[in-house]
Backbone as JSON, one array per atom type, in Angstrom:
{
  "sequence": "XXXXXXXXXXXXXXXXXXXXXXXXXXXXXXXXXXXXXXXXXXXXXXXXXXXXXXXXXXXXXXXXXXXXXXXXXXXXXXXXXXXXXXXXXXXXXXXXXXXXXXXXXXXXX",
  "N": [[126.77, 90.72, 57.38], [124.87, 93.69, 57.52], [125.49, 96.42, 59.81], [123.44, 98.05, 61.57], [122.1, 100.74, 63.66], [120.95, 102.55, 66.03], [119.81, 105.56, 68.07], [119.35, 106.42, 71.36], [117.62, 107.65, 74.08], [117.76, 107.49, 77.41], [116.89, 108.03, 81.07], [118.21, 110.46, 80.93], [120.28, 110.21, 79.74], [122.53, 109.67, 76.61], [122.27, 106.96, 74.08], [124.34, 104.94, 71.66], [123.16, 102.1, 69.92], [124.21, 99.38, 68.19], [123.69, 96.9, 66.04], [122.72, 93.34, 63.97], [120.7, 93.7, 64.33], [117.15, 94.35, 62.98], [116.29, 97.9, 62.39], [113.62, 98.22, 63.15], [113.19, 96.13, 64.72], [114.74, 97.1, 66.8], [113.86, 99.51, 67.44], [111.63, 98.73, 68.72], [112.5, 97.13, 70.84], [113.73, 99.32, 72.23], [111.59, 101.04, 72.82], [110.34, 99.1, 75.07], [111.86, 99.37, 76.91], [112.27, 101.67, 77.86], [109.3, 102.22, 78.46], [109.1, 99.99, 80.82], [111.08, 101.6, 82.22], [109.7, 104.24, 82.92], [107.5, 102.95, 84.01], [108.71, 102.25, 86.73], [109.99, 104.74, 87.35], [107.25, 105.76, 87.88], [106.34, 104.75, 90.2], [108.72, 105.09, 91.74], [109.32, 107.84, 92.41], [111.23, 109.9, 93.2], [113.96, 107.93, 92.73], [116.81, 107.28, 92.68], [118.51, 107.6, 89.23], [120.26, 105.27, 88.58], [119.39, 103.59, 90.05], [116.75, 103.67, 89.09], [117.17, 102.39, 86.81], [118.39, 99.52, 87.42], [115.98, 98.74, 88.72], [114.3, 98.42, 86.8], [115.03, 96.72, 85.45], [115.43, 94.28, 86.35], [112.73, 93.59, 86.5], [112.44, 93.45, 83.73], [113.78, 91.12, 83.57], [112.53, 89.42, 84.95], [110.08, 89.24, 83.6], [111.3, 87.8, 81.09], [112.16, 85.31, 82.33], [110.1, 84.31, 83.38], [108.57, 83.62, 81.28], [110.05, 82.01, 79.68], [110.08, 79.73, 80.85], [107.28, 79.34, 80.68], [105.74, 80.36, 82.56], [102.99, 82.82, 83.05], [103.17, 86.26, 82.86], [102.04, 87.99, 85.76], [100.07, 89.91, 84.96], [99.35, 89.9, 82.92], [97.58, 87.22, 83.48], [95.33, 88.73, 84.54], [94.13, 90.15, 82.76], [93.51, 88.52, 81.03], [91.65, 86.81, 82.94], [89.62, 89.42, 83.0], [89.07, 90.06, 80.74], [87.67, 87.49, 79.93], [85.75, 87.84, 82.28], [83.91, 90.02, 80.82], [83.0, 88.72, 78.65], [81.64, 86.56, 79.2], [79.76, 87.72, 80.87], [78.72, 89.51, 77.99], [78.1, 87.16, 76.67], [75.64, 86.65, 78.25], [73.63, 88.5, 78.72], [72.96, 88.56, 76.01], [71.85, 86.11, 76.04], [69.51, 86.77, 77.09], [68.31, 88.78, 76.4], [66.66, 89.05, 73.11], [67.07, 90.39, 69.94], [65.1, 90.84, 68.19], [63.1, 91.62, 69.37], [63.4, 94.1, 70.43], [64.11, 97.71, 69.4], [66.33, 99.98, 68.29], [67.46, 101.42, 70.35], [66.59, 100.5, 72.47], [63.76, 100.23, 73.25], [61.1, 98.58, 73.52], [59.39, 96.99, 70.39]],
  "CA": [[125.51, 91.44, 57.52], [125.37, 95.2, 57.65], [124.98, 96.6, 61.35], [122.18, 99.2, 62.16], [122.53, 102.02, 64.52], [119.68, 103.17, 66.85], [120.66, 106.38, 68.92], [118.09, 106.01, 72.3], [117.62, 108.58, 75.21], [117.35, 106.99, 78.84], [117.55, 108.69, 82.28], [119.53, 111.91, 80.97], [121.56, 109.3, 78.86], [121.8, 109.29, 75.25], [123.02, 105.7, 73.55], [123.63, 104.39, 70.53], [122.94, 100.78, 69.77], [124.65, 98.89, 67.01], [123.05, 95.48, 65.79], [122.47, 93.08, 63.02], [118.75, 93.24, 63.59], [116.26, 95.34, 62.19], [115.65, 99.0, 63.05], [112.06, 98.3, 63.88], [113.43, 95.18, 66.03], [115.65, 97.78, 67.9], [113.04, 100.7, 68.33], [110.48, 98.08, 69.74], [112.9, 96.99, 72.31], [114.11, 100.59, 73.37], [110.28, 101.41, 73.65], [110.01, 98.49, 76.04], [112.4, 99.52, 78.23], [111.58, 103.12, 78.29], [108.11, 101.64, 79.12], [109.83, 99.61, 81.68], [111.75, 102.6, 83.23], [108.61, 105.09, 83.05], [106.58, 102.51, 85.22], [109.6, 102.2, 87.75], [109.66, 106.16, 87.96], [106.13, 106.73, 88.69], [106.56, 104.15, 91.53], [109.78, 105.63, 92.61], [109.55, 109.44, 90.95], [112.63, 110.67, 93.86], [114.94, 107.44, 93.18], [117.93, 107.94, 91.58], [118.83, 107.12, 87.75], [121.04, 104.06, 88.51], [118.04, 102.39, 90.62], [114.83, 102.62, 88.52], [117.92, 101.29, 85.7], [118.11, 98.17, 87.9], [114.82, 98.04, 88.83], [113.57, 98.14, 85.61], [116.36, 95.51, 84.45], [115.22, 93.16, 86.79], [111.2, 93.75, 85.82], [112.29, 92.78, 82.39], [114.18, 89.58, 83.4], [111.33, 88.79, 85.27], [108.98, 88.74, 82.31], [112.04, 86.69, 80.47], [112.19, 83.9, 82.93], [108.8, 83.72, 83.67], [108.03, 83.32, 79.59], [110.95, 80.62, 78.93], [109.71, 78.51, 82.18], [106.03, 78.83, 80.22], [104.63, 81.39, 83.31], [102.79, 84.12, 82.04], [103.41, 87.16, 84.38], [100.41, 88.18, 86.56], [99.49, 91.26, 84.51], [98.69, 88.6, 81.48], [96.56, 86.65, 83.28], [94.34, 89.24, 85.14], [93.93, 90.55, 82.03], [92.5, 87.41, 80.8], [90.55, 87.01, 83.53], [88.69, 90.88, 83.0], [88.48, 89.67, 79.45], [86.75, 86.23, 80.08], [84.15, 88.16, 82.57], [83.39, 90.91, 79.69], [82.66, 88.11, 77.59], [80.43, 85.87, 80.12], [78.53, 89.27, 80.84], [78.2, 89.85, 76.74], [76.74, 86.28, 76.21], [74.31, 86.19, 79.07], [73.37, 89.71, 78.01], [72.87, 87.7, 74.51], [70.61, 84.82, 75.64], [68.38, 87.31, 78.19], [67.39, 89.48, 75.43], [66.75, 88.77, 71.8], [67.09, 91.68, 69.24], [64.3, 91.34, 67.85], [62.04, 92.3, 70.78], [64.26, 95.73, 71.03], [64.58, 98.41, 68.72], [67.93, 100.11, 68.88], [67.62, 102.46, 71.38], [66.28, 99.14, 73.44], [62.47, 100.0, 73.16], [60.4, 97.33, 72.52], [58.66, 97.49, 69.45]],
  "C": [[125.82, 92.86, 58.0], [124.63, 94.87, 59.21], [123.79, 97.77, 61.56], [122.47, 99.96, 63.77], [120.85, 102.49, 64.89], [120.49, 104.25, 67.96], [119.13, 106.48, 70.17], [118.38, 106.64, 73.64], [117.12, 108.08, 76.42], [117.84, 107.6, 79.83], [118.32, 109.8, 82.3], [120.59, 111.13, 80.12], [121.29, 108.88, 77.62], [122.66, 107.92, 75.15], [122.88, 105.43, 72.33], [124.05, 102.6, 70.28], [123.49, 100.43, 68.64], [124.18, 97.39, 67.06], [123.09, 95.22, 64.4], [120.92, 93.04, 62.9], [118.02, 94.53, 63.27], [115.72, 96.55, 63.01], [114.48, 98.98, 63.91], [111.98, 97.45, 64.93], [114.03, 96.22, 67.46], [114.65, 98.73, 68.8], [112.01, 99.82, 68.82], [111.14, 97.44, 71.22], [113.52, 98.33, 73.19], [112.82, 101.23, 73.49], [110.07, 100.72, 74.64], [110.38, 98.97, 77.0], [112.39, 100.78, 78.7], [110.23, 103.01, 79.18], [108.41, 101.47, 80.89], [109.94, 100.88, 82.9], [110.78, 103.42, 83.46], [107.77, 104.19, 84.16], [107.63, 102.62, 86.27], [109.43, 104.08, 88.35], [108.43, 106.69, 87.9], [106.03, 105.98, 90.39], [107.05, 105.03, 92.35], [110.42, 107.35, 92.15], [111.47, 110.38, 92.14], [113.86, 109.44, 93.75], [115.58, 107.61, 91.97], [117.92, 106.99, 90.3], [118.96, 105.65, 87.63], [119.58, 102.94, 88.7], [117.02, 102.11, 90.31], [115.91, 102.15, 87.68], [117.64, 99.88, 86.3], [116.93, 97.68, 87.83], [113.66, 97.36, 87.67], [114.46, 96.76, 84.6], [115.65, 94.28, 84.97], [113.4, 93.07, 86.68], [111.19, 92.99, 84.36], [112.52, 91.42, 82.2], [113.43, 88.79, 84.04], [109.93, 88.15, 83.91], [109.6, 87.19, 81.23], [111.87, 85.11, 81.11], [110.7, 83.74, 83.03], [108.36, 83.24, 81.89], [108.69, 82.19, 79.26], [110.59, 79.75, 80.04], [108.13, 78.62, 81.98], [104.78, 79.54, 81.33], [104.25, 82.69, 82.5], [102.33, 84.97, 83.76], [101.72, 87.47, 84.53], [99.59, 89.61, 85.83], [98.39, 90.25, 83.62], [96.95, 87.9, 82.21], [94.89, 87.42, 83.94], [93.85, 90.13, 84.12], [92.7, 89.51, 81.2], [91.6, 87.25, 81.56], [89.26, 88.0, 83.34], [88.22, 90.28, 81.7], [87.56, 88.39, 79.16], [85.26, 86.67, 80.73], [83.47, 89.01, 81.87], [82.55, 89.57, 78.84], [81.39, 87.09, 78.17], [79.35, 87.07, 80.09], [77.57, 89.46, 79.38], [76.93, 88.26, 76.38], [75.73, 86.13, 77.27], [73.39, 87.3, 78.43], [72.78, 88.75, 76.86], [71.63, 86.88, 74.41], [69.67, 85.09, 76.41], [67.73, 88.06, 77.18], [67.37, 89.06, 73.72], [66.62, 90.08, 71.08], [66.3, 91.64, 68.35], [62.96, 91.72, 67.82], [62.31, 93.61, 70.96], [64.44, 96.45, 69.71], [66.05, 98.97, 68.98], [68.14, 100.81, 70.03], [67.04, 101.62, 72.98], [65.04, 99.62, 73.7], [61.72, 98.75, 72.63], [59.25, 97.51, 71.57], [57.3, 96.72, 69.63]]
}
């Protein structure tokens, strides 16, 4: 299998990646971890290079283990949560008014 080449700028450090997987596999995991490292340095915007590297290493293997042991990290589910009470809100909303008591502008006709 041919190899693929991704060249990827982190911390003042260029790299280039060699793989058998697919360009678009590669640039979605060096966006992650750019991701990754960008949240670590707004945390920590004076710590050095090496340490958001770690920190952001161990952020990612956090998400890993927690996903293969079937936890879904705490971002996930408070996400779900916001998205479950949007949706309670929309159907009560739903069965308090009928639409076709309301014009659009919510006058009643």
């Amino acid at each position: 299998m041919e190899k693929r080449q991704l060249r990827i700028d982190l911390l003042g450090t260029s790299f280039v990646i060699q793989s058998d997987e697919s360009t678009e596999h590669l640039t979605h995991l060096a966006a992650h971890v750019k991701s990754r490292i960008e949240e670590v340095r707004k945390r920590y915007p004076f710590a050095e290079p090496l340490t958001v590297a770690v920190l952001a290493a161990l952020n990612i293997t956090d998400e890993l283990v927690k996903a293969r042991e079937g936890r879904e990290p705490p971002e996930s589910l408070e996400v779900d949560n916001v998205a479950e009470r949007l949706i309670n809100r929309m159907d009560e909303d739903l069965l308090t008014h009928t639409p076709l008591d309301t014009d659009v502008e919510g006058n009643q006709e």
